[in-house]
mmCIF file of the C-alpha atoms, coordinates in Angstrom:
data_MODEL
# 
_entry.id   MODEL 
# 
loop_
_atom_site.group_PDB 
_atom_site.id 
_atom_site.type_symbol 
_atom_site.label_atom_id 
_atom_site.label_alt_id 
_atom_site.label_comp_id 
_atom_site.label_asym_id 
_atom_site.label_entity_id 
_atom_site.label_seq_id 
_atom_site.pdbx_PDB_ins_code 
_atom_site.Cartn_x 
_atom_site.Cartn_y 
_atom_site.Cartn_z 
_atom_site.occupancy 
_atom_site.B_iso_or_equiv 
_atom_site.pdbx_formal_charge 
_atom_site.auth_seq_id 
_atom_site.auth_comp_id 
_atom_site.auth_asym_id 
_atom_site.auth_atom_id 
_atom_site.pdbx_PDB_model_num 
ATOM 1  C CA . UNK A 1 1  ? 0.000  0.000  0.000   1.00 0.00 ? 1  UNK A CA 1 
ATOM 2  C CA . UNK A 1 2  ? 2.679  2.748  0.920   1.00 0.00 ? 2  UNK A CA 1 
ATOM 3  C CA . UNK A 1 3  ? 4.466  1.817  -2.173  1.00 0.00 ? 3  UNK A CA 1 
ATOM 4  C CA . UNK A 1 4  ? 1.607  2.321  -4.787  1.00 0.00 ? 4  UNK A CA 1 
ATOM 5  C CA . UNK A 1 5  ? 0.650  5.519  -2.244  1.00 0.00 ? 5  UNK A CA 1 
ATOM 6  C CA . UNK A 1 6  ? 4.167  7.181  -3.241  1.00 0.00 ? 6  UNK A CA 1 
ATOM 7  C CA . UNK A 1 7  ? 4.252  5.898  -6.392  1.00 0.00 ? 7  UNK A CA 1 
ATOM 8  C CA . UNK A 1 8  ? 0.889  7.181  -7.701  1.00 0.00 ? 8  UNK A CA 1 
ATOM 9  C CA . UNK A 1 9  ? 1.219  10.673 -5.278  1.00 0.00 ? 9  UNK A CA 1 
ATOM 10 C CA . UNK A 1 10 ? 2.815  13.924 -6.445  1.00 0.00 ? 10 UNK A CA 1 
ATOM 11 C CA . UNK A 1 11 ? 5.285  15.840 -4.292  1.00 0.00 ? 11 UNK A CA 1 
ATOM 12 C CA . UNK A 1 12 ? 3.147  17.284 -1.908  1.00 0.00 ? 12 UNK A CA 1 
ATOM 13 C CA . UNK A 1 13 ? 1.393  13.894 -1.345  1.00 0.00 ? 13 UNK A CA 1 
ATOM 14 C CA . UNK A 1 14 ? 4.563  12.483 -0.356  1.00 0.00 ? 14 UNK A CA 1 
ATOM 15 C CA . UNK A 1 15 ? 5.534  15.071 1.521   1.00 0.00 ? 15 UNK A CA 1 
ATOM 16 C CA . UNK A 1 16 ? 2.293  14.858 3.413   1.00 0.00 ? 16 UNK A CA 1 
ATOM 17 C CA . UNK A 1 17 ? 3.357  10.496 3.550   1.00 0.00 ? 17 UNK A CA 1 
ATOM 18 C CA . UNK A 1 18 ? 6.766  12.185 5.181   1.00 0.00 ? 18 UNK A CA 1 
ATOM 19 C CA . UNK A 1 19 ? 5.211  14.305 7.703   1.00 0.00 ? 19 UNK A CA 1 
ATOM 20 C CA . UNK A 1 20 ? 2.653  11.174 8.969   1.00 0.00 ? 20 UNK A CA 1 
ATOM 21 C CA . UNK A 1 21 ? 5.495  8.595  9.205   1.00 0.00 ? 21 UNK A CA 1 
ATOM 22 C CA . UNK A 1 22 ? 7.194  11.415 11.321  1.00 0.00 ? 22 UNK A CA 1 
ATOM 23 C CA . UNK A 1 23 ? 4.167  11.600 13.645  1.00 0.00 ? 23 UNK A CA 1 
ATOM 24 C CA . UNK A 1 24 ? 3.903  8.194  13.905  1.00 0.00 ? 24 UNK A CA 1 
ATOM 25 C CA . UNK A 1 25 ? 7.050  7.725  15.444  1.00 0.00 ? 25 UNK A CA 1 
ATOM 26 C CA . UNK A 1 26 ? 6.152  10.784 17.756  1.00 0.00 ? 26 UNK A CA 1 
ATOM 27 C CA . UNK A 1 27 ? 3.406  8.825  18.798  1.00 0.00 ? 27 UNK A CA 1 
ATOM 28 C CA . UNK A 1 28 ? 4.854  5.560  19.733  1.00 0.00 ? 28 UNK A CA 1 
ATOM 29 C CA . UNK A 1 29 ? 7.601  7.584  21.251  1.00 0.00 ? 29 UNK A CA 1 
ATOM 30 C CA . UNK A 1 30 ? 5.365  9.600  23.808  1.00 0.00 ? 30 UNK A CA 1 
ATOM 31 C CA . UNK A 1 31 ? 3.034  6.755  24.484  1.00 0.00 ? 31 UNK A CA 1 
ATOM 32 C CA . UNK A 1 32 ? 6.109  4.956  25.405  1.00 0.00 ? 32 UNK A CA 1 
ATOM 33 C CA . UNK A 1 33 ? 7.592  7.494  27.438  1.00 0.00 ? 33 UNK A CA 1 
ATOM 34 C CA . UNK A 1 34 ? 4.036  7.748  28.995  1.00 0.00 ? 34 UNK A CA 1 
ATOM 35 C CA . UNK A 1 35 ? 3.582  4.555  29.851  1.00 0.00 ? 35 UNK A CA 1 
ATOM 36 C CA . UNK A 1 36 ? 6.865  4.555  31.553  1.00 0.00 ? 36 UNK A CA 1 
ATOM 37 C CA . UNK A 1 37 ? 5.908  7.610  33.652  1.00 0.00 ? 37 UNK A CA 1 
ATOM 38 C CA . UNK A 1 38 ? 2.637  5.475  34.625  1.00 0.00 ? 38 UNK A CA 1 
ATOM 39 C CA . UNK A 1 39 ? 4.574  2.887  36.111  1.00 0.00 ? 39 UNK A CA 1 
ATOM 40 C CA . UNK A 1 40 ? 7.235  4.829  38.155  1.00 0.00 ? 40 UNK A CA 1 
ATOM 41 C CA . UNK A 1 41 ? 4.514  6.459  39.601  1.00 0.00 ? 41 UNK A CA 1 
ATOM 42 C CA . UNK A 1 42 ? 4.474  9.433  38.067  1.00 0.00 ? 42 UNK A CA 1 
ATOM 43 C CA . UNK A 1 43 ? 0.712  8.954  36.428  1.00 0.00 ? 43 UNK A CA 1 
ATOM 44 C CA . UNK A 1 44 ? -0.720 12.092 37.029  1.00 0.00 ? 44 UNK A CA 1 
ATOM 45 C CA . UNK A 1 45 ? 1.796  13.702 34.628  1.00 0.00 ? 45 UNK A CA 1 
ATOM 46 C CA . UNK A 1 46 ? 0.942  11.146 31.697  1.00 0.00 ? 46 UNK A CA 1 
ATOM 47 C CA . UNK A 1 47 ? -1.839 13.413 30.316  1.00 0.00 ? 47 UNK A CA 1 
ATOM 48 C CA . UNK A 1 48 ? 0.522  15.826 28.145  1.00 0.00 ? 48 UNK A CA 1 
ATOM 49 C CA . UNK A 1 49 ? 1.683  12.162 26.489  1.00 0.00 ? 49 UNK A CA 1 
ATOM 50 C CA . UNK A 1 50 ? -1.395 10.784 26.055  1.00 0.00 ? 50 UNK A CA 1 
ATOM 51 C CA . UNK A 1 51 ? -2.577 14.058 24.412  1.00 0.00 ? 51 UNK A CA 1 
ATOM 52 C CA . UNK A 1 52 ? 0.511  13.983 22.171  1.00 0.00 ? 52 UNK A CA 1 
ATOM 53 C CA . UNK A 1 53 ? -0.299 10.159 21.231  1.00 0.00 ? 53 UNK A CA 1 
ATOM 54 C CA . UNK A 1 54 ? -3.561 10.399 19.938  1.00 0.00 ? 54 UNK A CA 1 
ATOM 55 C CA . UNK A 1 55 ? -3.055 14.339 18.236  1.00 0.00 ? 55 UNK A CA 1 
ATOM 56 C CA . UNK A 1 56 ? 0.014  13.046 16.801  1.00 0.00 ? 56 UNK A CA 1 
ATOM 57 C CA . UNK A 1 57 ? -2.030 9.357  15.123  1.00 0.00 ? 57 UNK A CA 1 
ATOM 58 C CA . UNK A 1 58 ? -5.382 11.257 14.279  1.00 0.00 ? 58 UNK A CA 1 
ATOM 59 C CA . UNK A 1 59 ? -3.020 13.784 12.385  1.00 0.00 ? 59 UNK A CA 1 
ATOM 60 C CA . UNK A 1 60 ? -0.773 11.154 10.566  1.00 0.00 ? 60 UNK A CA 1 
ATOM 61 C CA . UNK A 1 61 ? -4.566 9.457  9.331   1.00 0.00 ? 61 UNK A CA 1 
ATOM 62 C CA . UNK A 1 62 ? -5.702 12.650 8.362   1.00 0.00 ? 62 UNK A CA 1 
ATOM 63 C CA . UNK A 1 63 ? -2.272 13.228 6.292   1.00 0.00 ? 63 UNK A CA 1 
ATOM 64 C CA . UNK A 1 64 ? -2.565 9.681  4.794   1.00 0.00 ? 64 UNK A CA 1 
ATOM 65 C CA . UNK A 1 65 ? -6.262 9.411  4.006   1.00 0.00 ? 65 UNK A CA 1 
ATOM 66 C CA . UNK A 1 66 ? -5.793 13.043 1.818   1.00 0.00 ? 66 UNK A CA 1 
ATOM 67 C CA . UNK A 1 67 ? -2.766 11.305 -0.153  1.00 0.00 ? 67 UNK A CA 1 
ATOM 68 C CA . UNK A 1 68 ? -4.631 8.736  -0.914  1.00 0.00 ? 68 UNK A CA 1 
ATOM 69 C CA . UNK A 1 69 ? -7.154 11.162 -1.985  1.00 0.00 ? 69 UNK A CA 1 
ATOM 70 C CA . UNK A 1 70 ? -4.597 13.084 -4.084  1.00 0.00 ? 70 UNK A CA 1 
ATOM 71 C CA . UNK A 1 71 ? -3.048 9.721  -5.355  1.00 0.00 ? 71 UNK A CA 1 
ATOM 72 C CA . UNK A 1 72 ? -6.657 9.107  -6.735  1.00 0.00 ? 72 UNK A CA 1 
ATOM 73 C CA . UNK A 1 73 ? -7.324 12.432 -8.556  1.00 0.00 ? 73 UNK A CA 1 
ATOM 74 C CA . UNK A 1 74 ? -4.262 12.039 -9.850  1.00 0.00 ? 74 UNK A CA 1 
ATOM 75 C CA . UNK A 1 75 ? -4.243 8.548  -11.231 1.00 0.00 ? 75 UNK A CA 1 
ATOM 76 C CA . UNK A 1 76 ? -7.519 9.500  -12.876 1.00 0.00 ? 76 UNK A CA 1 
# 
């Protein structure tokens, strides 16, 4: 699928394919670090993480789903 996504996308659709593998890794990198503050105790401070996890993922689908959408018009 990512393949045939870049391969069918123009610049800015890979750019946007850039940008959401880049927040992807932001978001397994704070949920990470958040569950690690959950377990040392520190749970009351997880919320900034857990915010970051789920903007960061909802953002990255967002980015995806319109290259798609651009990979589409384009093949057409």
């Amino acid at each position: 699928m990512w393949r045939q996504l870049l391969e069918y996308t123009d610049t800015v659709g890979r750019a946007m394919v850039g940008i959401a593998g880049v927040l992807l890794v932001v978001a397994v990198v704070s949920f990470v670090v958040g569950i690690v503050r959950a377990a040392t105790g520190q749970a009351a401070t997880t919320l900034p993480f857990w915010l970051t996890t789920m903007g960061s993922a909802v953002i990255a689908g967002v980015l995806v789903y319109l290259a798609s959408r651009r990979a589409d018009i384009r093949r057409r």
